[in-house]
Structure formats: C-alpha cells, structure tokens
C-alpha positions in Angstrom: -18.4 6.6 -14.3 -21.4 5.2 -12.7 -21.3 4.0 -9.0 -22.3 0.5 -9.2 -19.3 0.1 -11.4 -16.9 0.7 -8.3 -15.4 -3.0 -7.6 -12.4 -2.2 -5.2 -12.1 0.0 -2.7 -8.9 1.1 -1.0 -8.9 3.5 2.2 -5.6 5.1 3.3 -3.3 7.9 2.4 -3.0 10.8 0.1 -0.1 12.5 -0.2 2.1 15.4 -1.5 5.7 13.9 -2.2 9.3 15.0 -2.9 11.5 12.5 -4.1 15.4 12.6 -4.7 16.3 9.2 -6.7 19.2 7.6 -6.0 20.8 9.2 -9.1 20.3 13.1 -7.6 16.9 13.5 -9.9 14.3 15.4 -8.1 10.5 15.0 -8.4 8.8 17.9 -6.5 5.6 18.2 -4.8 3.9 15.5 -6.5 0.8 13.3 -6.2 1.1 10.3 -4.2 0.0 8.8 -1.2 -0.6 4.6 -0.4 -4.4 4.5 -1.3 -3.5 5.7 -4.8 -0.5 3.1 -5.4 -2.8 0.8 -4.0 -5.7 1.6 -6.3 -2.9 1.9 -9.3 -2.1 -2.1 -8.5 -5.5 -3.2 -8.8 -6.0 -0.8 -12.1 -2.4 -2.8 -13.5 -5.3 -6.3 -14.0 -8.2 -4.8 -13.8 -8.6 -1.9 -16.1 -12.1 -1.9 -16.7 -13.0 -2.7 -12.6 -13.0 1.0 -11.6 -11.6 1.4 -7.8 -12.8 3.9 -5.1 -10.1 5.4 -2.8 -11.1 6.4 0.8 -8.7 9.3 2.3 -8.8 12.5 4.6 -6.9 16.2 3.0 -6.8 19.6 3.5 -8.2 22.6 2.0 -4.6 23.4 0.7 -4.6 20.1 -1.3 -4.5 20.7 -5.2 -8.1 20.3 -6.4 -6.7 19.6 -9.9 -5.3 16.3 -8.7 -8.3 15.0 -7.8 -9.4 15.5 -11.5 -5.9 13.6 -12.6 -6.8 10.2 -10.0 -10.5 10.6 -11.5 -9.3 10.5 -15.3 -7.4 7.2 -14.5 -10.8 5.4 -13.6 -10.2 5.9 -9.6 -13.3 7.1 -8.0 -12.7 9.7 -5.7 -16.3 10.7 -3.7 -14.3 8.6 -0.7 -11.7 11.6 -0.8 -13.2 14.3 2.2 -11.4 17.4 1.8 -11.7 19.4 5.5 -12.1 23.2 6.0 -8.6 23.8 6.9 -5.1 22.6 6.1 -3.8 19.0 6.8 -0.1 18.3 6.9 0.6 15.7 3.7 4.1 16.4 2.5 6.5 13.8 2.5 10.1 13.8 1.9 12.3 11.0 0.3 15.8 10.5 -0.5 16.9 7.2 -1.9 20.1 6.3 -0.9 19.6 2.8 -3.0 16.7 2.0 -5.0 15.3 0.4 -2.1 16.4 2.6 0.9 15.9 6.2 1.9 15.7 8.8 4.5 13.3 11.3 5.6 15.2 13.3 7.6 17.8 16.3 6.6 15.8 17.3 3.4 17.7 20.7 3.2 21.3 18.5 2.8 20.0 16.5 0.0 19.2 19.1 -1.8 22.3 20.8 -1.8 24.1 17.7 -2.0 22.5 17.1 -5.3 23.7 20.3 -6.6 19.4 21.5 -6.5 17.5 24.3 -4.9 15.4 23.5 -2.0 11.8 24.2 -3.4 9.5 26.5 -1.8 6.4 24.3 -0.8 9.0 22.2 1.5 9.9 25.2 3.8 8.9 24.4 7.4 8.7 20.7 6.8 9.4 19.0 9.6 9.2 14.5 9.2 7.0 12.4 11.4 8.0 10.5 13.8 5.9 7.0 13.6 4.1 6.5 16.8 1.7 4.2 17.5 -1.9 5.3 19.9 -4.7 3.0 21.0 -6.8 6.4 21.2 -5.0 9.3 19.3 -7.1 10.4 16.3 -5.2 11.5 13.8 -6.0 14.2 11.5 -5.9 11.9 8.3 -8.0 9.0 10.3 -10.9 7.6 8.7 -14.2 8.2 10.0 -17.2 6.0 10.1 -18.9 8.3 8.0 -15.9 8.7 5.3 -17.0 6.0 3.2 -19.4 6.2 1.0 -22.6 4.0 1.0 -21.8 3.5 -2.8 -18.3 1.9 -2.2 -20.1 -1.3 0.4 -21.2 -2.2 -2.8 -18.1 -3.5 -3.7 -16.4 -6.8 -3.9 -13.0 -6.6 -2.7 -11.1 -4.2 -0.3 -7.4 -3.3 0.4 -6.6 -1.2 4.1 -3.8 0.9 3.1 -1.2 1.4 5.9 -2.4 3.7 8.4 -3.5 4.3 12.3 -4.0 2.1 14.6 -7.5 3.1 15.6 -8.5 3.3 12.0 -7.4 -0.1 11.2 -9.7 -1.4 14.3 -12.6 0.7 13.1 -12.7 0.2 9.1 -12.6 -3.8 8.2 -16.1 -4.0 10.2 -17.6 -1.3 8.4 -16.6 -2.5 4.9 -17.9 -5.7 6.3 -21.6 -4.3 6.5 -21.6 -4.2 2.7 -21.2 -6.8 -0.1 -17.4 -7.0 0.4 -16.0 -10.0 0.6 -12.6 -10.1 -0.1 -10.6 -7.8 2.7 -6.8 -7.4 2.8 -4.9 -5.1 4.9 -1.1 -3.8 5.2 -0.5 -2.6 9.0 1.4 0.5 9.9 5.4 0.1 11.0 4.2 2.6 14.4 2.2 -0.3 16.0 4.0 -3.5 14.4 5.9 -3.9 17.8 6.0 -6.0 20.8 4.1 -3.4 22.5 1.0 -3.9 20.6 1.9 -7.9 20.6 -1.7 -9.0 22.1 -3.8 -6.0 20.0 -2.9 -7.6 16.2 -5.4 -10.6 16.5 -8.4 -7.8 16.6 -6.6 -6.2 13.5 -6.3 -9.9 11.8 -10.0 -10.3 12.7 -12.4 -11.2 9.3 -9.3 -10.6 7.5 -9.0 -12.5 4.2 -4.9 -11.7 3.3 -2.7 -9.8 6.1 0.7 -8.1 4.3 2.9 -7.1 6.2 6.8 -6.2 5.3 9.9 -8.7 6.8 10.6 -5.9 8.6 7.5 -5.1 10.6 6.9 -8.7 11.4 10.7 -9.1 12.9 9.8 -5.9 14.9 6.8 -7.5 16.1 8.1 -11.0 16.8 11.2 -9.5 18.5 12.4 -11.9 21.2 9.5 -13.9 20.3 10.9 -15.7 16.8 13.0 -14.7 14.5 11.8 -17.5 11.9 9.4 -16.0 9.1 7.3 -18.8 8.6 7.0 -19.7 12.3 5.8 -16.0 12.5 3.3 -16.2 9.7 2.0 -19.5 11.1 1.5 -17.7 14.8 -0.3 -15.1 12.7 -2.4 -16.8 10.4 -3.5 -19.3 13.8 -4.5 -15.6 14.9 -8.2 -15.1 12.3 -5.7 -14.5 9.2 -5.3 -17.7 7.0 -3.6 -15.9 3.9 -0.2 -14.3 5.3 2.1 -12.2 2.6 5.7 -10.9 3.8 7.0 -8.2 1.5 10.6 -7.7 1.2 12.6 -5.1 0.4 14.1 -6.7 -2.5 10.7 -6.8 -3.8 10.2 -10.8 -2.9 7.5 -12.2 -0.9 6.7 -14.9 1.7 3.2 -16.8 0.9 1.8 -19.0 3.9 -1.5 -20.2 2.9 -2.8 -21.3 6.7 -5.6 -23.4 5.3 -3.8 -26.2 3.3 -0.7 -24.8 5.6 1.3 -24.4 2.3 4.8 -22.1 2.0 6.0 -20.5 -1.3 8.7 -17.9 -2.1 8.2 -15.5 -5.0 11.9 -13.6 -6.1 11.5 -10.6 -7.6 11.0 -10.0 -10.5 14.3 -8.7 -12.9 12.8 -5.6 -13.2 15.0 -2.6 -14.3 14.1 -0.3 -10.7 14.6 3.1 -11.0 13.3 3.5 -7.4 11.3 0.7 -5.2 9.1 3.7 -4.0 5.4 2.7 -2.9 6.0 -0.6 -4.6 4.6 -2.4 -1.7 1.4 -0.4 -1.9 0.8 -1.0 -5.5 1.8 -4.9 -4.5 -0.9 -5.0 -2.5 -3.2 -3.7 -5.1 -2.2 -6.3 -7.6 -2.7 -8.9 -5.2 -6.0 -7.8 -4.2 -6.8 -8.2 -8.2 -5.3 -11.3 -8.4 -7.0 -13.0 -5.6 -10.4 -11.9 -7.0 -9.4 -13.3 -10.2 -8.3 -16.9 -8.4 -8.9 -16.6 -5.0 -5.6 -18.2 -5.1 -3.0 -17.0 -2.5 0.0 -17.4 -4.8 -1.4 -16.6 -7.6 -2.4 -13.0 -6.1 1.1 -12.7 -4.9 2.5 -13.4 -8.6 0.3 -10.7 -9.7 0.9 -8.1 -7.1 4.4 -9.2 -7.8 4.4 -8.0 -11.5 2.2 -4.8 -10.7 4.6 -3.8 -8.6 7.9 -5.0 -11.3 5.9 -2.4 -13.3 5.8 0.3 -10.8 9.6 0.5 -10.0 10.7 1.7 -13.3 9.4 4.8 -13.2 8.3 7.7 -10.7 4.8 8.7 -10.4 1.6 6.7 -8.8 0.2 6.2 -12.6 3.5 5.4 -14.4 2.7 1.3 -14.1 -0.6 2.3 -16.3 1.1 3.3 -19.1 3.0 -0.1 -19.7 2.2 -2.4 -22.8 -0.8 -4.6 -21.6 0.7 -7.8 -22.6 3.4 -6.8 -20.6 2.2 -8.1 -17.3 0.6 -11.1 -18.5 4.6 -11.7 -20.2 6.0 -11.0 -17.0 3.6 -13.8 -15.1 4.0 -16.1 -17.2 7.6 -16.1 -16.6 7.7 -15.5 -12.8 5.4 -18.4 -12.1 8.8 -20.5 -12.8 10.8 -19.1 -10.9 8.5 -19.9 -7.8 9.7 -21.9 -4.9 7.7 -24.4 -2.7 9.2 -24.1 1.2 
C-alpha cells in the first residue's frame, strides 16, 4: 500500500472485546474498537479507497492484529503503540440484539453455562465521565497523526474524549480534508456541556449523534428530534444524522432545511454491536460519493444492515458485493420525507 493512496481517515478507538450474544455464544478477547468499525463502513463502498485509522494502545496489545486490520486495506502508521500497558478490554452482554450491559461480567458467564476467561480477570467497566481537561490515556495527540493521512479527502471522528474532539477536527483541517464528520461521546452529550457542543460542531461537515445522546443533551430544553437537530445544525453543523437503536436514522439537511427518515433495514441482526460506528463509515463513503446527505445515510444504512449479521469488525467485508448495492436500491423506497 502506498501512502498517497490513503483516502479516509478515521481517529478513535481500538479495542480488545468480549462479547456474549444474546443467544449465550461467547466471542473472547477479540479485535475491535470504533475506528476500526468505522474504517470497516467506509471499506463496505469503497474497497479500493484504502483508509487510515488514528488510535492510542498499549505494549500488551496483540502485534499480530495490527497485521489482520493492515491485510483488509486499513493503514495502520496512525496506530501509536506506548511503552507500557493501556487498559482496552471491554465487556458486552446483549440482553437483545440491540441492548447490553457492561457491568457483572463474572454472572454472565456462568449464566451462560461458560468459563470466565483468563485475560478478563481484574476487569473492572468504565464509568463514562466527561473532562474539559482530563487526558486520557487513549487521547489523541497533535502529533498522532500522520503527515501522510492530511493528504486525505474525507474524515470520520470516532467517539471519544472531550478534549480530543476539540483538538483533532482543526488539525485534520490543515491538510487537504474536506469532508469531516464526527460521532460525540455519550460522557459529554449532557446539559452540562450544553454551551461547549457549538465548538465541537465547528467546521463540521455531518454531526451523528444517537437519539439517545441528543435527548440527554436537550433535556429540559426539547424533547422534539427535529427541533433539536435544527438548534444544532443553526450551531456551524448543516448535515445532522440521529441514529437509533433500531438501526433507523433522522436526516436534517440544515441548508435546504429538509427532513427524512430512513427504517432500518430488514436485516437478519445477530447483534447490533458497533453498527453505529460502521454507519458512520458508510456514510462518510457515501457522502463522498454524492455529497448528498440522504444518500450517505442510505449507504451508512446498508454498511451497517451488513455488519449486524455477524460478529467481528471485518465480517460486513466478506458479504457478496452486489449485496449492498441490492440492498440500496431497495431501502431508497422505503424512505420517508418529514
């Protein structure tokens, strides 16, 4: 893979997962993390458009997954591995393809008949809080990405920090990047941080949140989506997306101040895990394909169809070609002007 080939890039989140489906199966101490779902969504329509992810791990992180993302055409030079251990495991139990828990991980287990696994002793989950100053050990640092990766076009934030969400859109903005989206973190989508989200919105080309983080920031405010979206996108955002957890979405185009709902796709879900990660991806794809606000939607719809009926970050990959295109062709229908 050459550099100059990198079109996307997509800072955030690697991660070492355990996942119990809602059916008792258990995937242990796998690859995962929201930069790579993301990457994975923009890989779903653009195959031959290599992508760059931008993440912080630990020495303890398996070096042989780094060879796996590179073998799907993700670029990994953005990936800084530190001199001593990071904390990256992550627990999951679906209680419903679309809901879980983080917390009890021991009780799942045995509930499930399975033995807790080794690597998950001493896990402890993390409690989302939100900083104006805390640096994290998995923020992003000014000098994390790669002068290679400004050459890019487009550019997806990954969920993460608040203080790496204020310090990465400007950066990305020095290089050729022109198409910017970002998905905040649930810690500092709250009334607390009400007045600090028009900075975030700031040179913003698509802002994504789920229904869920934007009722937690509009509480007591609103509790009308598009009435929300609207205050946002008046913010610096034009294009707003709410994902929910259904897998449908919320379009408000701010410029033409134009409203669309896109259902979800009939896809058979296995679990709904990361699917809003590799939505965003397929959007990003689909907006530099259009630069069509629903249109991206639709196709970060289908990316992410493809994701849920399976387990793994690179399990949409593997699907028949034609099947996304199949799958657009038949969700555009089902869209609904608001």
């Amino acid at each position: 893979m050459t550099e100059s080939l990198i079109r996307a890039v997509f800072p955030g989140l690697l991660q070492r997962e355990y996942i119990i489906l809602p059916d008792g199966r258990a995937f242990n101490d796998i690859l995962g993390g929201n930069a790579l779902y993301s990457a994975v969504g923009w890989l779903v329509w653009q195959p031959q458009e290599p992508a760059g992810i931008v993440a912080r791990v630990g020495e303890d992180f398996p070096q042989g997954w780094l060879s796996e993302i590179a073998e799907h055409g993700i670029e990994t030079q953005g990936v800084r591995v530190q001199s001593h251990s990071i904390e990256l495991r992550n627990f999951y139990a679906y209680l419903t393809p679309y809901q879980y828990v983080q917390e009890e991980a021991i009780l799942h287990y045995s509930r499930n008949g399975q033995s807790f696994p080794k690597s998950l002793f001493g896990y402890q989950p993390s409690i989302p809080t939100a900083s104006r100053t805390r640096v994290e050990e998995t923020s992003l640092r000014s000098t994390d990405i790669p002068s290679e990766y400004l050459n890019a076009t487009a550019a997806h934030i990954a969920p993460m920090d608040y203080l790496t969400h204020n310090l990465i859109p400007s950066l990305l903005h020095q290089g050729t990047i022109t198409t910017l989206t970002l998905a905040p973190s649930t810690a500092y989508m709250n009334p607390i941080f009400f007045s600090d989200i028009p900075q975030i919105l700031m040179g913003l080309t698509a802002f994504l949140p789920t229904e869920n983080q934007l009722r937690s920031l509009f509480k007591e405010r609103s509790e009308d989506i598009w009435e929300m979206a609207e205050a946002l996108s008046s913010s610096g955002c034009e294009i707003i997306v709410v994902q929910k957890d259904d897998l449908s979405q919320y379009v408000y185009d701010g410029m033409g101040r134009k409203r669309w709902f896109i259902p979800p796709y009939p896809a058979r879900i296995l679990s709904a895990h990361a699917a809003e990660d590799v939505f965003c991806g397929g959007f990003l794809a689909g907006y530099q394909r259009n630069f069509d606000p629903l249109e991206a939607a639709l196709y970060g719809n289908i990316a992410a169809s493809l994701a849920v009926e399976g387990v793994g970050p690179f399990y949409a990959l593997d699907a028949e070609p034609r099947l996304a295109s199949a799958r657009l062709d038949s969700l555009r229908q089902a869209v609904r002007k608001c």
